[in-house]
TORKOL-4160 file (C-alpha; in steps of 0.2 Angstrom, whole numbers, padded with zeros to 4 digits, m for minus):
341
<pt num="1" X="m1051" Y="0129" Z="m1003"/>
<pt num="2" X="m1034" Y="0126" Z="m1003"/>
<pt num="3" X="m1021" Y="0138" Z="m1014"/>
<pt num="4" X="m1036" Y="0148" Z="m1019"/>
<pt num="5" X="m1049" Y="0160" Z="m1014"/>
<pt num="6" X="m1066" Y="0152" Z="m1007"/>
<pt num="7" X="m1081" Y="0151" Z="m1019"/>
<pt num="8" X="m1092" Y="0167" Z="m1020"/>
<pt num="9" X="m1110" Y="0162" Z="m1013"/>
<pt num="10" X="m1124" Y="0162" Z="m1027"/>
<pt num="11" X="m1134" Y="0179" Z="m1028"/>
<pt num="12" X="m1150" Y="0182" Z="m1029"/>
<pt num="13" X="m1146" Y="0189" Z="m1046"/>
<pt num="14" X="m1141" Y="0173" Z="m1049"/>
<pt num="15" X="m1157" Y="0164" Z="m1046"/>
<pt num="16" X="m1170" Y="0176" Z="m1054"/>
<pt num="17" X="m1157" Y="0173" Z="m1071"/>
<pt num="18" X="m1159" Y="0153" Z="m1069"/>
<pt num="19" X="m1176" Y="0156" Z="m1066"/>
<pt num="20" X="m1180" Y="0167" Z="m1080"/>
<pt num="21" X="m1187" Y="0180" Z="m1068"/>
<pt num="22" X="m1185" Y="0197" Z="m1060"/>
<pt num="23" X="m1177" Y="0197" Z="m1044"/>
<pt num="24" X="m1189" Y="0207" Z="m1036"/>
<pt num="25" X="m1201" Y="0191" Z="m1040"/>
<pt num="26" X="m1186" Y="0181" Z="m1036"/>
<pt num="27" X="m1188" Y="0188" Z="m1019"/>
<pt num="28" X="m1206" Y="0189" Z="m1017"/>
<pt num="29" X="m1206" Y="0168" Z="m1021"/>
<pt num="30" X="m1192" Y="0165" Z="m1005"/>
<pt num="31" X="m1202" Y="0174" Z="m0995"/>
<pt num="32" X="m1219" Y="0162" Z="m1000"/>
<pt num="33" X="m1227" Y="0179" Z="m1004"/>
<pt num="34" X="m1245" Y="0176" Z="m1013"/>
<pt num="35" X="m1243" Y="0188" Z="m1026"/>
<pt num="36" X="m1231" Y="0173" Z="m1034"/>
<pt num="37" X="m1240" Y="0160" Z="m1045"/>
<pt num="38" X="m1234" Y="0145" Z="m1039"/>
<pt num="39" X="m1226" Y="0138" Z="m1055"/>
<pt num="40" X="m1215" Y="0153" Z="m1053"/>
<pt num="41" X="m1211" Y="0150" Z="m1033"/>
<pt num="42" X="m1206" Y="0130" Z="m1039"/>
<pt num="43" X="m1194" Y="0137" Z="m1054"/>
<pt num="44" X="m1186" Y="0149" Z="m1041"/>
<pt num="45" X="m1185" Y="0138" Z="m1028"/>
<pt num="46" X="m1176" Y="0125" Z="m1039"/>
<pt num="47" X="m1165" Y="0139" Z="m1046"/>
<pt num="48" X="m1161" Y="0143" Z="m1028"/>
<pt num="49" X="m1160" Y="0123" Z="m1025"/>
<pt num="50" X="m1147" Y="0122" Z="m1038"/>
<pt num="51" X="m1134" Y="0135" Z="m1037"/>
<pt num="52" X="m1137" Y="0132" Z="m1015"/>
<pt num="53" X="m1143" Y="0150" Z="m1011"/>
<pt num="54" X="m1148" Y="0154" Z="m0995"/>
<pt num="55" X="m1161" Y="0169" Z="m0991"/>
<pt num="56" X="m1154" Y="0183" Z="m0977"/>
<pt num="57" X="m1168" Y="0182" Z="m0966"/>
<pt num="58" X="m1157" Y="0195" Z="m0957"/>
<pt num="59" X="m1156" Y="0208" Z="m0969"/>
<pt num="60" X="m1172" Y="0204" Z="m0974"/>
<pt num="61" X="m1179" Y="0211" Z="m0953"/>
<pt num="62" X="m1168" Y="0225" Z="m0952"/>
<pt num="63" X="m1174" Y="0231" Z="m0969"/>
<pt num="64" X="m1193" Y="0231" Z="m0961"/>
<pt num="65" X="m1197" Y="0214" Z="m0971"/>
<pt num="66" X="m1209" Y="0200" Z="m0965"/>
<pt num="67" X="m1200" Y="0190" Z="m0952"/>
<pt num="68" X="m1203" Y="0171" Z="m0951"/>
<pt num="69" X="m1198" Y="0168" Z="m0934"/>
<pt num="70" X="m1207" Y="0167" Z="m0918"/>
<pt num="71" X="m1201" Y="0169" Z="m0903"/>
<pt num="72" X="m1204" Y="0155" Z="m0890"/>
<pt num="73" X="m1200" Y="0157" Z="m0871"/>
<pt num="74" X="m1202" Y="0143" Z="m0861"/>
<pt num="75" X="m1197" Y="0140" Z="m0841"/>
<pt num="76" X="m1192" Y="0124" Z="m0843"/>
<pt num="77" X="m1186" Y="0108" Z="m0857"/>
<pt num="78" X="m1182" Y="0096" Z="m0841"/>
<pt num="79" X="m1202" Y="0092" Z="m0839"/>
<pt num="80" X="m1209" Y="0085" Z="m0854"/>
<pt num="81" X="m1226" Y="0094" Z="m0851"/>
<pt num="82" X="m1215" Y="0109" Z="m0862"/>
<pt num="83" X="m1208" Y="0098" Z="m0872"/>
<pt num="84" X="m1226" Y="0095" Z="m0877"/>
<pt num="85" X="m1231" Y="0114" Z="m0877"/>
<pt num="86" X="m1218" Y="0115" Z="m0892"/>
<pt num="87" X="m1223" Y="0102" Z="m0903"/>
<pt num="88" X="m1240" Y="0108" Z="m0903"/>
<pt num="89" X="m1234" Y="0124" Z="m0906"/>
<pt num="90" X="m1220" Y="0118" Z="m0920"/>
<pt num="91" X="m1232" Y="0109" Z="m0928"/>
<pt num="92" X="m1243" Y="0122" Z="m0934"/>
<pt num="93" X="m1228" Y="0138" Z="m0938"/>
<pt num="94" X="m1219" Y="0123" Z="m0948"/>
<pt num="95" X="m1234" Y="0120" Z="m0959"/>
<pt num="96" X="m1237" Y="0139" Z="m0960"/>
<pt num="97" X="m1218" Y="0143" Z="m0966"/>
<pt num="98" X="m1214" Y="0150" Z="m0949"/>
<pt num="99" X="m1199" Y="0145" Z="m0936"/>
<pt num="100" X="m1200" Y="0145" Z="m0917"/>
<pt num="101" X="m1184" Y="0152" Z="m0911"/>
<pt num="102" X="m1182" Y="0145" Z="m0893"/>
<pt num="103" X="m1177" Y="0152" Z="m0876"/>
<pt num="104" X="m1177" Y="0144" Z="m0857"/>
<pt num="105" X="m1181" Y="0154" Z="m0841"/>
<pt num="106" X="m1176" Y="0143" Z="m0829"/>
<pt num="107" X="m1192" Y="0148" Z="m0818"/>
<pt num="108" X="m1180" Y="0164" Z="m0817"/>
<pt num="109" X="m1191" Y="0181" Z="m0820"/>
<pt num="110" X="m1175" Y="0192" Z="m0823"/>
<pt num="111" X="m1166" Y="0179" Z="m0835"/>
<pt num="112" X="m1185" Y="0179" Z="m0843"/>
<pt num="113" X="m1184" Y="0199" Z="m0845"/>
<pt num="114" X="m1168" Y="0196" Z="m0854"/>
<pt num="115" X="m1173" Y="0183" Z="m0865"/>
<pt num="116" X="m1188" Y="0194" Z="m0869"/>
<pt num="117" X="m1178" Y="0209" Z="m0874"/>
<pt num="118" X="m1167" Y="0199" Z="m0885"/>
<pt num="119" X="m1179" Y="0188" Z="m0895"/>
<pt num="120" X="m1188" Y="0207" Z="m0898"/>
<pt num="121" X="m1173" Y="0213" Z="m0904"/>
<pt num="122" X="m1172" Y="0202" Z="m0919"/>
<pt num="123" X="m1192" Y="0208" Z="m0922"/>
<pt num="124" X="m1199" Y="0191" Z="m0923"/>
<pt num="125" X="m1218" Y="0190" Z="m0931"/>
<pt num="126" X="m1225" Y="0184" Z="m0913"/>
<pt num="127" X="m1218" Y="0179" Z="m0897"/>
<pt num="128" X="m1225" Y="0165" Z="m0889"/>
<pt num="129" X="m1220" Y="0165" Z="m0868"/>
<pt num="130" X="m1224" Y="0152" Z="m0854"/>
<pt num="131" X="m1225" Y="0168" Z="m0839"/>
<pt num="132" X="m1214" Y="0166" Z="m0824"/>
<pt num="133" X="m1216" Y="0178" Z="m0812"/>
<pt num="134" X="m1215" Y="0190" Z="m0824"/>
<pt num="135" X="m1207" Y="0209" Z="m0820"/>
<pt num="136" X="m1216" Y="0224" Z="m0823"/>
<pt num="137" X="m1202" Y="0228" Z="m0835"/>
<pt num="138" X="m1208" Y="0211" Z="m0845"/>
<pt num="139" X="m1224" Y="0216" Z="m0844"/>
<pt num="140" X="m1222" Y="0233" Z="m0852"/>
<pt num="141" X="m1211" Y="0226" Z="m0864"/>
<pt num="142" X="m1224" Y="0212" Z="m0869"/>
<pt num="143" X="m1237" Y="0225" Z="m0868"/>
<pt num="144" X="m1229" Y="0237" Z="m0881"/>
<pt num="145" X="m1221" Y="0223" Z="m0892"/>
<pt num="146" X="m1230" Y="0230" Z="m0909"/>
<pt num="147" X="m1234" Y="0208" Z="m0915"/>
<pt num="148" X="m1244" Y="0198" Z="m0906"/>
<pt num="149" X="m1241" Y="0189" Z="m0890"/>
<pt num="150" X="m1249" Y="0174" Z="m0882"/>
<pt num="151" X="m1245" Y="0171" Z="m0865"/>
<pt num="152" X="m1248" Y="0151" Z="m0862"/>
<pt num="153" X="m1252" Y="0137" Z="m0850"/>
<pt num="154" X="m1265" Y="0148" Z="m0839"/>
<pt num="155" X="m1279" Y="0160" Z="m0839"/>
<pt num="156" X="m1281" Y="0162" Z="m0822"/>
<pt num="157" X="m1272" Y="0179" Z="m0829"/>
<pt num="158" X="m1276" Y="0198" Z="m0837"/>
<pt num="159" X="m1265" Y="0195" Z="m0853"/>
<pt num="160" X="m1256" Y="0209" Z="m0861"/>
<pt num="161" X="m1262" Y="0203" Z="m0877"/>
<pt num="162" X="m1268" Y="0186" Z="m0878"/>
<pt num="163" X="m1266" Y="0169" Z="m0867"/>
<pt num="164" X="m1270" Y="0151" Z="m0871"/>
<pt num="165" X="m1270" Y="0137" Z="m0857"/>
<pt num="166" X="m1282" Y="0131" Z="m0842"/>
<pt num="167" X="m1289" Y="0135" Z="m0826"/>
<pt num="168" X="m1277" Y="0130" Z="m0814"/>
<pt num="169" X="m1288" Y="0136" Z="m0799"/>
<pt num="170" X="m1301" Y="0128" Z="m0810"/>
<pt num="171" X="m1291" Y="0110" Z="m0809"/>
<pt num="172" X="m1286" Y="0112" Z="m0792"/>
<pt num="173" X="m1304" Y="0115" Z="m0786"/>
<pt num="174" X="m1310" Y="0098" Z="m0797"/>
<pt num="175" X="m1298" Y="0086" Z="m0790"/>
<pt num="176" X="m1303" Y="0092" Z="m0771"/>
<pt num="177" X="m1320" Y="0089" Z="m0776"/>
<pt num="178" X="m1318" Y="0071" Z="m0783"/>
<pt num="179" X="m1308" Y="0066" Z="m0771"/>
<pt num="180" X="m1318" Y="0072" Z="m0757"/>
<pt num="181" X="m1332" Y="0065" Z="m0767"/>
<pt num="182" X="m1322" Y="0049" Z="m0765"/>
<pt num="183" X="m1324" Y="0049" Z="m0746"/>
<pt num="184" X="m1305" Y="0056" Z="m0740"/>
<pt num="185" X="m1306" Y="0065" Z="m0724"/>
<pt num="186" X="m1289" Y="0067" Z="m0721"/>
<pt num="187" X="m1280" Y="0077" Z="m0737"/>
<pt num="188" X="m1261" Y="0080" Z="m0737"/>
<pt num="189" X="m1250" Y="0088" Z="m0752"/>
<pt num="190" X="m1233" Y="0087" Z="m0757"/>
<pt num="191" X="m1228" Y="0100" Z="m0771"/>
<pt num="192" X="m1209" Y="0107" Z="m0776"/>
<pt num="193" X="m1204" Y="0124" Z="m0778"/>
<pt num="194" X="m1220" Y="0134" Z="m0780"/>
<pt num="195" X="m1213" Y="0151" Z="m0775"/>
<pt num="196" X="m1204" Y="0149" Z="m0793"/>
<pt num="197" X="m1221" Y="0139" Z="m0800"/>
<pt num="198" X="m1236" Y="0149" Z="m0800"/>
<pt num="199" X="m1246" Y="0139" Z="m0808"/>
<pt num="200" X="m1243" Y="0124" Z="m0795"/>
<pt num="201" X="m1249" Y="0137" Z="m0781"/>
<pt num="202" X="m1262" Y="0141" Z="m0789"/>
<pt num="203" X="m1269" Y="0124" Z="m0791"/>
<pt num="204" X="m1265" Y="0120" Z="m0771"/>
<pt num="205" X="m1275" Y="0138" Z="m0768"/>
<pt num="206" X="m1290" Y="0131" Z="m0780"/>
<pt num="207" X="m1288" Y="0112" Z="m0770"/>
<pt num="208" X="m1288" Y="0120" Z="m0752"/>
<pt num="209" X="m1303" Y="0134" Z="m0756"/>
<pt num="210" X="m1312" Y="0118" Z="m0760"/>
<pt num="211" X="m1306" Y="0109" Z="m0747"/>
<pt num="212" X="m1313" Y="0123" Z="m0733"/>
<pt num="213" X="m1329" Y="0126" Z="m0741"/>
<pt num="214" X="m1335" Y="0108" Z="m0738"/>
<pt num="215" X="m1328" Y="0110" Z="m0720"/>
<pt num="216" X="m1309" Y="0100" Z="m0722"/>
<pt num="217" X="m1293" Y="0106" Z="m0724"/>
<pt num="218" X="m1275" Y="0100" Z="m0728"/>
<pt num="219" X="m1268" Y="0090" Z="m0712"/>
<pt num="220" X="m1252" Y="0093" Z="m0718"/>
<pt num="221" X="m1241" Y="0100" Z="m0732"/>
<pt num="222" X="m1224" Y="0099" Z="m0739"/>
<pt num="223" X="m1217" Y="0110" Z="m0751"/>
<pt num="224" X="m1197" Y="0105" Z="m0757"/>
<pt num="225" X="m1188" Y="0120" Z="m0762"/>
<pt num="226" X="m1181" Y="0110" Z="m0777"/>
<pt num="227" X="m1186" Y="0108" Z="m0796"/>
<pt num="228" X="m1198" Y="0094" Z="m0800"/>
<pt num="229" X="m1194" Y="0078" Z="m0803"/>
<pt num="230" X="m1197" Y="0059" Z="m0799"/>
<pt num="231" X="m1184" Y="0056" Z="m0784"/>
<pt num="232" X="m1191" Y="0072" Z="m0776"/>
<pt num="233" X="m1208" Y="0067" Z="m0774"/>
<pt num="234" X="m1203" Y="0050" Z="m0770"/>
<pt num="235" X="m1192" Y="0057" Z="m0754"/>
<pt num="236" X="m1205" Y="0069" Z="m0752"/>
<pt num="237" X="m1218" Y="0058" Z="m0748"/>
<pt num="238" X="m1206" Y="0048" Z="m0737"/>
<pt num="239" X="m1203" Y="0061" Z="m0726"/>
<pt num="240" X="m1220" Y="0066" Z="m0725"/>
<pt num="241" X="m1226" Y="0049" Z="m0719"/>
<pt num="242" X="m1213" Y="0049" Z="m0706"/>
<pt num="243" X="m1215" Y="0066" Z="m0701"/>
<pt num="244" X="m1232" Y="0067" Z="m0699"/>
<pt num="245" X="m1243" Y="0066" Z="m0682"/>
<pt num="246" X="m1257" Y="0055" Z="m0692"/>
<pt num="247" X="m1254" Y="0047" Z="m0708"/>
<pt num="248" X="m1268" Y="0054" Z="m0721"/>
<pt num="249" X="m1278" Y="0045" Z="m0733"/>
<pt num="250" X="m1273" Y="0055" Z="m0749"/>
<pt num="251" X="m1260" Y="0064" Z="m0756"/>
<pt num="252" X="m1262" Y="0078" Z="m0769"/>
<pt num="253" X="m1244" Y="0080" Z="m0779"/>
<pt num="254" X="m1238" Y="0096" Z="m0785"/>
<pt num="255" X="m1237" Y="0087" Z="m0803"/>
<pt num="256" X="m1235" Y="0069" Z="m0812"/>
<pt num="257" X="m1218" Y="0069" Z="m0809"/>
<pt num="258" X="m1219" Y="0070" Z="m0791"/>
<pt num="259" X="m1234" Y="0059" Z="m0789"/>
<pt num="260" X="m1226" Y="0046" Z="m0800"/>
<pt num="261" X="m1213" Y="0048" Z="m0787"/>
<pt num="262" X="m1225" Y="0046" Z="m0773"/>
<pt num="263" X="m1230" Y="0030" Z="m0780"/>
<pt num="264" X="m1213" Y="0020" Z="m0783"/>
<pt num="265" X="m1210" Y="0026" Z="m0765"/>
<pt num="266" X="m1227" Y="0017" Z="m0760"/>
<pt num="267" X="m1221" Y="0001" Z="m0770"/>
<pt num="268" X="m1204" Y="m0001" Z="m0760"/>
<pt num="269" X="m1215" Y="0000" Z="m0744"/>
<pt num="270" X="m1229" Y="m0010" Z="m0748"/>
<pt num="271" X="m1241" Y="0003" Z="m0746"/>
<pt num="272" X="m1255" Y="m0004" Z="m0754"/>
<pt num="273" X="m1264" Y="0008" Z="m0767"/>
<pt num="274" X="m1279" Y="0015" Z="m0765"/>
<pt num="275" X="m1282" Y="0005" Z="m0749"/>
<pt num="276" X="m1268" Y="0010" Z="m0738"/>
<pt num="277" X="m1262" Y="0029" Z="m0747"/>
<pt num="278" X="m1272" Y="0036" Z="m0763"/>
<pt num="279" X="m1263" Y="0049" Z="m0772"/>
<pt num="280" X="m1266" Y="0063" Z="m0784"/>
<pt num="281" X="m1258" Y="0071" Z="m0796"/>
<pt num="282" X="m1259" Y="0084" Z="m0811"/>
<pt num="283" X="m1256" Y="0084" Z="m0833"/>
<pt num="284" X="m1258" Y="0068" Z="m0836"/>
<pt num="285" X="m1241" Y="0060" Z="m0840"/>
<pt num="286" X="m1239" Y="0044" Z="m0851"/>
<pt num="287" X="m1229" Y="0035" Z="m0836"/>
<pt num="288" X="m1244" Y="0039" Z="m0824"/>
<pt num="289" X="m1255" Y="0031" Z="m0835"/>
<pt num="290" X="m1242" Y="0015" Z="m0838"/>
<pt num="291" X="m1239" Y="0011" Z="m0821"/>
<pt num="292" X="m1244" Y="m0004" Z="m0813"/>
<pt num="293" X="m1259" Y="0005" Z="m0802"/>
<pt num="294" X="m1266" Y="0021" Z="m0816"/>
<pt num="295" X="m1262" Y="0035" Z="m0808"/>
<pt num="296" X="m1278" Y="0048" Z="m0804"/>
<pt num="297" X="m1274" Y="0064" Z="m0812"/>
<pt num="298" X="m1278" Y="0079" Z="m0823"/>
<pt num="299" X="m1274" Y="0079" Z="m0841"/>
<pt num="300" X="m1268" Y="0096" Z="m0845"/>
<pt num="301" X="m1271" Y="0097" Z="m0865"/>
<pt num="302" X="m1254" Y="0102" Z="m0869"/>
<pt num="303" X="m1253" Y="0098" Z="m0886"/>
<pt num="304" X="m1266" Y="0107" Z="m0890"/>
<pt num="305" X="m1263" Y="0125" Z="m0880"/>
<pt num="306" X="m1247" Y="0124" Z="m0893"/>
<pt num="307" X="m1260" Y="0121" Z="m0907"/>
<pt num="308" X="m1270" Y="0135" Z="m0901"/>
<pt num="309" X="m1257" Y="0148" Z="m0897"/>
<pt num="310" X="m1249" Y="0145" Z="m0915"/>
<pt num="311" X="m1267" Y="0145" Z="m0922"/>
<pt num="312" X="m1269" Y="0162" Z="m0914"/>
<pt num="313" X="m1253" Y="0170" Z="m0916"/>
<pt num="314" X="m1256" Y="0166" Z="m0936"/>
<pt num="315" X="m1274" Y="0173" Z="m0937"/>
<pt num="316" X="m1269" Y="0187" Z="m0931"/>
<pt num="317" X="m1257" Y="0189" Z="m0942"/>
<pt num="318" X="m1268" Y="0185" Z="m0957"/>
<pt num="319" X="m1279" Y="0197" Z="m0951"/>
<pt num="320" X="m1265" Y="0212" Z="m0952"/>
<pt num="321" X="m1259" Y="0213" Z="m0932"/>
<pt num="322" X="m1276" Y="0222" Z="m0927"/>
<pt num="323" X="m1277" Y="0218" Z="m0911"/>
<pt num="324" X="m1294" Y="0215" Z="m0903"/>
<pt num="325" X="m1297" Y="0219" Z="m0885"/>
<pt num="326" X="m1287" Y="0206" Z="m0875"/>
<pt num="327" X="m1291" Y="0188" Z="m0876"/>
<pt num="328" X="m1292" Y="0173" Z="m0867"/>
<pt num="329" X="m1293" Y="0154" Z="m0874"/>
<pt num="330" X="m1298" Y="0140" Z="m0863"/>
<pt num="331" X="m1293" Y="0124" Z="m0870"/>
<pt num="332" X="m1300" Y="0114" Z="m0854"/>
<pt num="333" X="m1293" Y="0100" Z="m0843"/>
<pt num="334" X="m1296" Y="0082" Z="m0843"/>
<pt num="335" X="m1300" Y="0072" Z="m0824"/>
<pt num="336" X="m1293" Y="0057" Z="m0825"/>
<pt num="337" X="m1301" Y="0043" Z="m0817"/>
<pt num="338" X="m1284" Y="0031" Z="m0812"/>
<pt num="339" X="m1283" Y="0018" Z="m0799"/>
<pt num="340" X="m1271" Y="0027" Z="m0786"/>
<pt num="341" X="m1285" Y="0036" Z="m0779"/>
């Protein structure tokens, strides 16, 4: 403001005076509280509306009040399987009044730690956390966090509180069994970094067990030691056609994007699909389903393991943060019959 003094924000003193009501119920109506009739929370929300107030949330936490935020760690936003994960996720806290606060691992289980330590300290309601690799130290931490905590994408885990996803060893092992259903004898995969990416080993551990039991085996494998993405599994599959001793009859991908990949390179070739190559891959991506030749997959339900893991982070706090002995929810996967194999 120029030649003067900047304008004094509006109080909350302000508000409960233009609202005609104490400012402890002034308070109580900001924070959604139930004990406020709801003619009284629209006169105070106006009032604040009006004068432009903004509630401290800040002051509110270090004071010991009800936070509204959850905490949200995710390894990655590149892939849009996560980018789905949040809006399941978003969709229920922002109907319930409650704000996902975001951090990104990067795959990267001492960047995780960190992000853990410092979404705790700003004592969010809940913390929300796709797992990667996690150290003992997260662990602990997670274990003795005081709110609940939903570990998602897997349950192929012993959660420290609770954990929302699918059986990864459980889609792996589908997908060998269709496919060798199918009448494939001779199985090849092409993944990316799954040192970094648990859950991608374990679905290759849940494919190959299957494999072996009905007497097959991989005939050959590639792993990239690169991020996921289109162009990787498109060289990737490249290579391992020109590398390999025999050429196989199907490729199990790491994930969509690498089988998607797989497919564009099989285009540029000619390699007809599923005569010549059949490929496989895993969560059921909108561009696998929109290519010329469906892509066979797994839908992953990721939508709806936000849904859940918000559904169950608000439960319990509804029902006081009493936690229950640990629990595990399954939201299933979905084989996808395509045309690529």
């Amino acid at each position: 403001m120029q030649g003067g003094k900047p304008p004094r924000k509006p109080t909350l003193s302000q508000v409960a005076q233009i609202a005609g009501v104490s400012e402890i119920t002034a308070s109580r109506a900001l924070r959604d509280s139930a004990s406020v009739t709801q003619g009284t929370a629209r006169k105070v929300q106006e009032a604040a509306a009006q004068l432009g107030y903004l509630r401290n949330r800040l002051a509110g936490a270090l004071a010991g009040g009800p936070s509204n935020q959850v905490g949200v760690i995710l390894p990655s936003l590149a892939n849009i399987v996560f980018a789905d994960v949040l809006k399941g996720l978003e969709d229920h806290f922002e109907d319930a009044g409650f704000h996902p606060v975001l951090g990104i691992s990067n795959y990267d289980p001492q960047r995780e730690e960190r992000l853990i330590r410092d979404l705790m300290s700003w004592r969010p309601a809940g913390l929300v956390i796709a797992p990667s690799n996690s150290t003992s130290a997260s662990r602990k931490l997670l274990a003795g966090a005081g709110f609940p905590v939903v570990e998602i994408m897997d349950v192929d885990i012993d959660p420290v509180d609770m954990c929302v996803g699918i059986s990864h060893h459980g889609a792996g092992a589908e997908m060998a069994r269709h496919l060798i259903e199918r009448g494939y004898k001779r199985f090849a995969y092409i993944g990316h970094d799954i040192v970094r990416d648990q859950r991608a080993l374990t679905r290759l551990n849940g494919f190959t067990a299957t494999l072996e039991a009905a007497g097959q085996s991989l005939s050959a494998t590639l792993t990239l030691d690169a991020p996921s993405s289109v162009t990787l599994g498109r060289n990737g599959l490249a290579q391992l056609l020109r590398e390999a001793d025999q050429a196989p009859d199907v490729v199990y991908f790491s994930n969509d994007d690498m089988a998607v990949g797989g497919v564009f390179h099989c285009m540029s070739e000619n390699i007809s699909l599923p005569d010549q190559l059949a490929i496989a891959g895993f969560n059921g991506l909108e561009i696998g389903q929109a290519l010329p030749v469906p892509l066979t997959t797994t839908g992953s339900n990721r939508v709806r393991i936000g849904q859940k893991a918000a559904g169950a982070i608000l439960q319990r706090l509804k029902d006081g943060n009493t936690a229950p002995a640990a629990q595990s929810i399954d939201v299933g996967f979905t084989l996808v019959h395509g045309g690529t194999a």
